[in-house]
C-alpha positions as CSV (number, residue, x, y, z in Angstrom):
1,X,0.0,0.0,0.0
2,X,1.4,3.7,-0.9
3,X,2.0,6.2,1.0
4,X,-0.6,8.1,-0.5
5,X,-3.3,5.1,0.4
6,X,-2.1,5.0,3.8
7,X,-2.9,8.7,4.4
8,X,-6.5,8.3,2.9
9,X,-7.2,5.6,4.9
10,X,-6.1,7.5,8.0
11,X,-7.7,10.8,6.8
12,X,-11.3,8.3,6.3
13,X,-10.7,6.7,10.0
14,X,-10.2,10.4,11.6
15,X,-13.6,11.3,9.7
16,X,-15.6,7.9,11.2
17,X,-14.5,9.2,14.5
18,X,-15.2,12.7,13.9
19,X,-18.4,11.5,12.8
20,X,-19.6,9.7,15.8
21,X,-18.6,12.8,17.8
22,X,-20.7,14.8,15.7
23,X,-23.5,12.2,16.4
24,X,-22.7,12.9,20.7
25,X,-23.0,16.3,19.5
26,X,-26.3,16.6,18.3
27,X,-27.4,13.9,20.9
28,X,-26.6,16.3,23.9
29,X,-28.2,19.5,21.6
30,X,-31.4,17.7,21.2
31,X,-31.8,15.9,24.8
32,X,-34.2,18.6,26.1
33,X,-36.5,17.0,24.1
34,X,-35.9,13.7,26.4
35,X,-38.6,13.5,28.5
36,X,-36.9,13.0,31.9
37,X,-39.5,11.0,34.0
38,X,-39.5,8.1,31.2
39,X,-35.5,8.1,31.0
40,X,-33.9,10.0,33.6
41,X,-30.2,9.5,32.7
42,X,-30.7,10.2,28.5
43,X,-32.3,13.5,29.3
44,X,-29.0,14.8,31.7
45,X,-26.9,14.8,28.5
46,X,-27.6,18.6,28.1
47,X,-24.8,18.6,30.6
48,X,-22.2,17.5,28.5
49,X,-23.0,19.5,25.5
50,X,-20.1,22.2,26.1
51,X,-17.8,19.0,25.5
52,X,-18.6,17.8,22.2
53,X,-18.9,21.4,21.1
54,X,-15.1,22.1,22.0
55,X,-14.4,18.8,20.2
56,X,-16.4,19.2,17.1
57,X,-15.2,22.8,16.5
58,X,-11.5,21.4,17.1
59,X,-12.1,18.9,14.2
60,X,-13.3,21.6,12.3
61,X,-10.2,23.4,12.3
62,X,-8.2,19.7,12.1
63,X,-9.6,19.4,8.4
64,X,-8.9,23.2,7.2
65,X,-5.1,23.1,8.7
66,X,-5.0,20.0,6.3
67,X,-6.8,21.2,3.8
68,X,-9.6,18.6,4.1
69,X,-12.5,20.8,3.3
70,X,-14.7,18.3,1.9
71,X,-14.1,16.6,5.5
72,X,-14.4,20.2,7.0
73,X,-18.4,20.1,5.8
74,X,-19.2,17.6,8.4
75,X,-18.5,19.1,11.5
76,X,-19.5,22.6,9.9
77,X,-23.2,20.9,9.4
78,X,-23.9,20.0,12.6
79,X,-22.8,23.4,14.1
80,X,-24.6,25.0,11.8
81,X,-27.6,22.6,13.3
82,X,-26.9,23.3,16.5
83,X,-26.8,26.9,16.2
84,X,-29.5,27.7,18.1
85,X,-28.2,25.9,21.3
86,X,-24.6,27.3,20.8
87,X,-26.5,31.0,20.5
88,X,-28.5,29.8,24.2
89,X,-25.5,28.3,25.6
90,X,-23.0,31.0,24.3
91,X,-24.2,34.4,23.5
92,X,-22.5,37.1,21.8
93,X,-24.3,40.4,22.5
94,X,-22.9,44.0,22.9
95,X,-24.3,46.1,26.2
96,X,-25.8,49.7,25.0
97,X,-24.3,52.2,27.4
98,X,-27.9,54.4,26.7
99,X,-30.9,52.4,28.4
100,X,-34.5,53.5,27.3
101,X,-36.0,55.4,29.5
102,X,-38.9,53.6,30.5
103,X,-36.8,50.7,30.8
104,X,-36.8,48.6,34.7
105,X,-34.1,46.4,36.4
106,X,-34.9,42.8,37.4
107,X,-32.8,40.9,39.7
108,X,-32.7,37.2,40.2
109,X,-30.6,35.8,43.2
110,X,-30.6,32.9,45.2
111,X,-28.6,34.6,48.4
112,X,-28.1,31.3,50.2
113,X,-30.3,32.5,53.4
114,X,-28.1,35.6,53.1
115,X,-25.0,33.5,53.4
116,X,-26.6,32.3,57.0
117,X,-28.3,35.5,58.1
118,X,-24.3,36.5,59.2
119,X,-24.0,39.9,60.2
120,X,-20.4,40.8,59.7
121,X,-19.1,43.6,61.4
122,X,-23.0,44.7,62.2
123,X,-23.6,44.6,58.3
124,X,-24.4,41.7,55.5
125,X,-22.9,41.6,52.3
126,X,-25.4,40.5,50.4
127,X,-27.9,42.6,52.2
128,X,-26.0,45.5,51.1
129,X,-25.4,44.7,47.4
130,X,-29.5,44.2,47.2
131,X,-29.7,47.5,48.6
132,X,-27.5,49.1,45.8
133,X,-28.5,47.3,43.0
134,X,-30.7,49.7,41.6
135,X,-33.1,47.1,40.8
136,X,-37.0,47.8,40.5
137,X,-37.2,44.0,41.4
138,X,-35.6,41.4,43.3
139,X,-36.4,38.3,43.4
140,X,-35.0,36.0,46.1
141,X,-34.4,32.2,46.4
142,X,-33.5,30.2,49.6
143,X,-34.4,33.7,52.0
144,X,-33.9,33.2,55.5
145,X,-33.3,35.9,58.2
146,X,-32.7,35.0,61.9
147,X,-34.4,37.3,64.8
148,X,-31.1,37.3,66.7
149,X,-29.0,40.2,67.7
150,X,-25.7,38.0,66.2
151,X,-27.6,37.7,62.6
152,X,-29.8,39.8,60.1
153,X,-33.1,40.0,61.2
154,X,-36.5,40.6,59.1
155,X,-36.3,44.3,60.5
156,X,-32.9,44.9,59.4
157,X,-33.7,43.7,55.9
158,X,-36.8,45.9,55.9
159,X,-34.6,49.0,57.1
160,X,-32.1,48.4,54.3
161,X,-35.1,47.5,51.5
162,X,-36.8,50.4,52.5
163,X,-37.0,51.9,48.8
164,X,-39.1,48.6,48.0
165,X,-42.6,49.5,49.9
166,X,-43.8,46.2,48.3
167,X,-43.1,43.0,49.1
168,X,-44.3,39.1,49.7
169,X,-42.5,36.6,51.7
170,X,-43.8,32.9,51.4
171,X,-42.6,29.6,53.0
172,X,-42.3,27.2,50.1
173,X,-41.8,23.2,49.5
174,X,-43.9,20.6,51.9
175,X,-42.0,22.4,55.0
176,X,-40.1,18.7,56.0
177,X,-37.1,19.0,57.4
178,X,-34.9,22.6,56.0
179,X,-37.6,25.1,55.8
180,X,-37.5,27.2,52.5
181,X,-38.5,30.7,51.5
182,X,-38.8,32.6,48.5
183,X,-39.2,36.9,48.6
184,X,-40.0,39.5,46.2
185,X,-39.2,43.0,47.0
186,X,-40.7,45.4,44.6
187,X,-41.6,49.3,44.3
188,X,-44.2,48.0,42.1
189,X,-47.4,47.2,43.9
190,X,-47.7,43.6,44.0
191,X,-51.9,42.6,43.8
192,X,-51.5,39.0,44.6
193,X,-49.3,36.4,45.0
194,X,-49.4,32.6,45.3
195,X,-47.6,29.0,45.3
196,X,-47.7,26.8,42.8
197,X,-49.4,23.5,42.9
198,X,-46.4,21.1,42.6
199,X,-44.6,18.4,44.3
200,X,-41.2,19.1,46.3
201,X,-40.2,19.0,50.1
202,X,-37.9,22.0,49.6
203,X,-38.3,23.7,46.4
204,X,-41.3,26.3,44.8
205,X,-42.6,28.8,43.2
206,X,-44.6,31.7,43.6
207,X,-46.7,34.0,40.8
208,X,-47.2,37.5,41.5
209,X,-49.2,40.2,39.8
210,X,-47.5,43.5,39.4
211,X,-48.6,46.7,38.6
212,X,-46.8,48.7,36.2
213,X,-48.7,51.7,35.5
214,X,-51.7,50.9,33.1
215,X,-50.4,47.2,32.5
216,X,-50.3,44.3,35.1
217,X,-47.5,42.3,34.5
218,X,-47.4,38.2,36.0
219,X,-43.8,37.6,37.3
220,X,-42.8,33.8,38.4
221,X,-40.1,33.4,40.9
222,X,-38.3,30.0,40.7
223,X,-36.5,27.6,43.0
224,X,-37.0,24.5,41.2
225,X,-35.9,21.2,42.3
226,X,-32.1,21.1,43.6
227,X,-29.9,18.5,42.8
228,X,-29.4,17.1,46.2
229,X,-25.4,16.8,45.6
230,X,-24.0,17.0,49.4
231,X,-20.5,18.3,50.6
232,X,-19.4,15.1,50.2
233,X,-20.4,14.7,46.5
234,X,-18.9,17.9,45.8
235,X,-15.5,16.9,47.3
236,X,-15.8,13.3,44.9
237,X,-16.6,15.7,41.9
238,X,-13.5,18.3,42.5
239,X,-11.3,14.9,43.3
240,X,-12.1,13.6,40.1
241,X,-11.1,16.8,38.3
242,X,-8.1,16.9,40.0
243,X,-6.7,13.2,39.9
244,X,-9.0,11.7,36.8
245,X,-8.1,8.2,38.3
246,X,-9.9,5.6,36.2
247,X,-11.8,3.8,39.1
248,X,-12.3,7.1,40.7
249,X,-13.6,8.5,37.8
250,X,-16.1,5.5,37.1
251,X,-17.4,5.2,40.6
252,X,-17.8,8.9,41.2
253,X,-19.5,9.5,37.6
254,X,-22.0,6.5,38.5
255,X,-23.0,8.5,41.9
256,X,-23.1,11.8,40.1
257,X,-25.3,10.8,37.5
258,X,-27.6,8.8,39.6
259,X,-28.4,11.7,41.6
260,X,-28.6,14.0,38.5
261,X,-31.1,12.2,37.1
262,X,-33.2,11.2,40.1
263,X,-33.6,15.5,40.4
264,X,-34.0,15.8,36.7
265,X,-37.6,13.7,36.8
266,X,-38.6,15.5,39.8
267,X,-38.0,19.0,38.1
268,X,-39.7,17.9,34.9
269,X,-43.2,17.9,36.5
270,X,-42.4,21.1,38.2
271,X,-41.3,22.8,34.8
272,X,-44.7,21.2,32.8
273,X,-46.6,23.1,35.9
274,X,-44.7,26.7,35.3
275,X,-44.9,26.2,31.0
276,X,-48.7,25.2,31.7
277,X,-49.1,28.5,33.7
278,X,-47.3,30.3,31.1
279,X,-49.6,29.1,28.7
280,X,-53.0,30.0,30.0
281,X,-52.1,33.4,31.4
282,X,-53.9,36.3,30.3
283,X,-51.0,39.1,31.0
284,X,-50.0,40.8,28.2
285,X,-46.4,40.9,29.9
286,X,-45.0,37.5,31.5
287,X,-41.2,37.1,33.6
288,X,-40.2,34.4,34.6
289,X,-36.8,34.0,37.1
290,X,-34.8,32.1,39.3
291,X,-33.0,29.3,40.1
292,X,-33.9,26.6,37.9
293,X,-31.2,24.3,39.0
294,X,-30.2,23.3,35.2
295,X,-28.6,24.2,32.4
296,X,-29.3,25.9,29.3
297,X,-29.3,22.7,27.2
298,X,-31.9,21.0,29.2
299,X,-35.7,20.2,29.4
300,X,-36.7,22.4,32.4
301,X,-35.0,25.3,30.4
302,X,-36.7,24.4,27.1
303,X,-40.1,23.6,28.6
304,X,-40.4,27.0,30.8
305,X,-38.8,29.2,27.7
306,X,-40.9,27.6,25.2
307,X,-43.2,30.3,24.5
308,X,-40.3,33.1,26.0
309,X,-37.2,34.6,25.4
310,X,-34.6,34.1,27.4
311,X,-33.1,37.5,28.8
312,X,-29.1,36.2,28.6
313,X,-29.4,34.6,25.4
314,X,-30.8,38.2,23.9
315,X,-28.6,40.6,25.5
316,X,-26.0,38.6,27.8
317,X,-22.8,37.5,26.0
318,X,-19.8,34.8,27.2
319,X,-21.1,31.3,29.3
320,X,-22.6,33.3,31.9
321,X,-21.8,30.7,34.6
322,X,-23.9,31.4,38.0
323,X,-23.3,28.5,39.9
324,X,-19.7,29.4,42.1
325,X,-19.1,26.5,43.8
326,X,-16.9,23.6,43.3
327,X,-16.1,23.8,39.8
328,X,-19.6,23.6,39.0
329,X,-19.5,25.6,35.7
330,X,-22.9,26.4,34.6
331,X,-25.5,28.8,34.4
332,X,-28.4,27.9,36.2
333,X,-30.1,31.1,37.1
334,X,-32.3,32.5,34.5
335,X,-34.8,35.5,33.4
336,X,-37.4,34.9,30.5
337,X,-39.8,37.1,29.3
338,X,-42.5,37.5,27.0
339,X,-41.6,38.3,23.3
340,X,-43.1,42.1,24.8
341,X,-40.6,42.7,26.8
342,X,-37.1,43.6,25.6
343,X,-34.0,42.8,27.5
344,X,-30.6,45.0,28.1
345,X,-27.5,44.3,29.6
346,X,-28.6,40.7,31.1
347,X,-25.4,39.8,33.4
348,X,-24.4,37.3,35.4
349,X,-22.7,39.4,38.2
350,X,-20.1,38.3,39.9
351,X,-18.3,41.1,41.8
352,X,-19.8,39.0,44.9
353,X,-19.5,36.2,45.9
354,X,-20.9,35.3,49.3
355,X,-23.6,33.1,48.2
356,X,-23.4,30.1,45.9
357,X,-24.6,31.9,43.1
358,X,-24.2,34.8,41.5
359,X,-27.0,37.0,41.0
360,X,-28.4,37.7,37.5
361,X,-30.2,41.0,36.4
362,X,-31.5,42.9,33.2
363,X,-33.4,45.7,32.2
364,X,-36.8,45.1,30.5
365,X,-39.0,47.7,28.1
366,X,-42.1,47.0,27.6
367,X,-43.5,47.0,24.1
368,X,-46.8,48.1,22.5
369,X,-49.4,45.2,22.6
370,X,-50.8,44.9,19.4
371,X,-54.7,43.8,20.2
């Protein structure tokens, strides 16, 4: 065999495996459409759809350094197919320095019980960075204050929130065991708020009606089902990471993924119950937030966003990763809006750090409802 035969026969085996990547590719693109009670484990592939991206893009410019360029079509294909979920999961947008004027600023935080109601130096971080958001909203996952003179009380948040005359407070989940709370804090006057009808022992969410001049706009605040990894998982995860040990690697994965999935059917049902909501209201102008304790590329995401757009995708740019701990790198802290309502400037801040996540926040305008 010539030497020429010998590098077409190697070129061909590099495309076969380039081609079953491409196949993992659109795999993990297309899993929110796994529905995740029937099969559990298939529909947490969204997870590894960062991975085969990097890998299909690197084949991509494998076959133009060698010239390949029929070759170079595969890979090009199925990014091209996938370019809605690279545009969700990596946004490119430029922030406008000029905001319209009418525009509002909605904040989405999970602030971790305000890092354990801790009062440092008489004062709380987090507490503090609320207060000088500049946000017409907040919306608040896993609140908790302690009435205690060591930690922040309900009157010290109220004292520093005082610019937000609105504001609901409700205990969701089935109250077993941790107790779990969810706040919105609004200089909007909220008319009603209530829980939504779905199964969890921890997790929630709430639907408020706010007032916005002449329009009434229906805002959802999420904390949907949490993953349930402990400290312990979390220290198996970063090990693996650090030392990729084959047996280390297999027995840690099998945990990980078993407890993925077993959160990914219970948030399924919650999702269905937020998109069904979604669906039937009769608000011109619809928000939805919060921690939805999944990725982009997954079905909770697709299901809740399906007839929204998502505020990061439109204006944010770069991964957006809101999760903080333990190399955890996604963004799982979202706001969607109704197709009415255009976003600015969505960013996932980090400049603080004292919770788990980093907040999220955007400014909305609302547009002229056609009747």
């Amino acid at each position: 065999m010539g030497i020429e035969h010998i590098g077409k026969f190697v070129a061909y085996l590099i495309l076969a495996v380039n081609i079953f990547f491409i196949s993992l590719l659109l795999l993990t693109a297309y899993s929110p459409h796994i529905k995740p009670v029937a099969h559990p484990v298939e529909s947490c592939l969204g997870l590894t759809f960062p991975i085969f991206l990097v890998i299909n893009i690197c084949f991509l410019i494998f076959w133009l350094i060698i010239q390949k360029y029929k070759f170079a079509l595969f890979p090009l294909v199925a990014l091209l197919i996938c370019y809605s979920q690279i545009r969700t999961y990596l946004p490119v947008n430029f922030h406008t320095s000029k905001l319209p004027e009418d525009s509002f600023k909605v904040l989405s935080y999970n602030i971790m019980g305000f890092d354990g109601a801790v009062k440092k130096d008489g004062e709380n971080l987090i507490l503090n960075y609320l207060k000088n958001s500049g946000a017409d909203i907040l919306c608040l996952q896993e609140y908790q204050t302690v009435e205690s003179p060591h930690h922040l009380t309900q009157k010290d948040v109220d004292k520093a929130l005082k610019d937000y005359p609105y504001h609901k407070i409700q205990l969701v989940g089935s109250g077993k065991g941790h107790t779990n709370r969810i706040a919105c804090y609004s200089k909007y006057p909220i008319l009603s708020s209530r829980k939504l009808d779905y199964a969890s022992e921890y997790n929630g969410s709430v639907v408020y009606e706010l007032k916005m001049g002449e329009d009434t706009v229906m805002l959802i605040n999420n904390h949907l089902e949490s993953n349930k990894l402990t400290k312990e998982d979390k220290v198996v995860y970063e090990s693996m990471l650090k030392a990729p040990e084959k047996e280390k690697v297999k027995s840690g994965m099998r945990l990980l993924i078993r407890k993925l999935a077993e959160a990914s059917a219970i948030r399924a049902p919650q999702a269905d119950s937020i998109a069904q909501e979604i669906a039937s209201s009769r608000h011109p102008y619809i928000i939805a937030c919060g921690d939805f304790n999944d990725t982009p590329i997954s079905y909770a995401h697709r299901v809740i966003g399906k007839e929204l757009n998502d505020a990061f995708t439109k204006s944010g740019r770069g991964l957006g990763i809101s999760y903080n701990q333990n190399k955890f790198y996604f963004r799982i802290d979202n706001i969607l809006t109704s197709k009415n309502l255009k976003p600015y400037n969505c960013t996932v801040d980090r400049s603080i750090k004292e919770s788990d996540h980093y907040p999220i926040w955007c400014y909305l305008k609302k547009l002229r409802v056609e009747n």
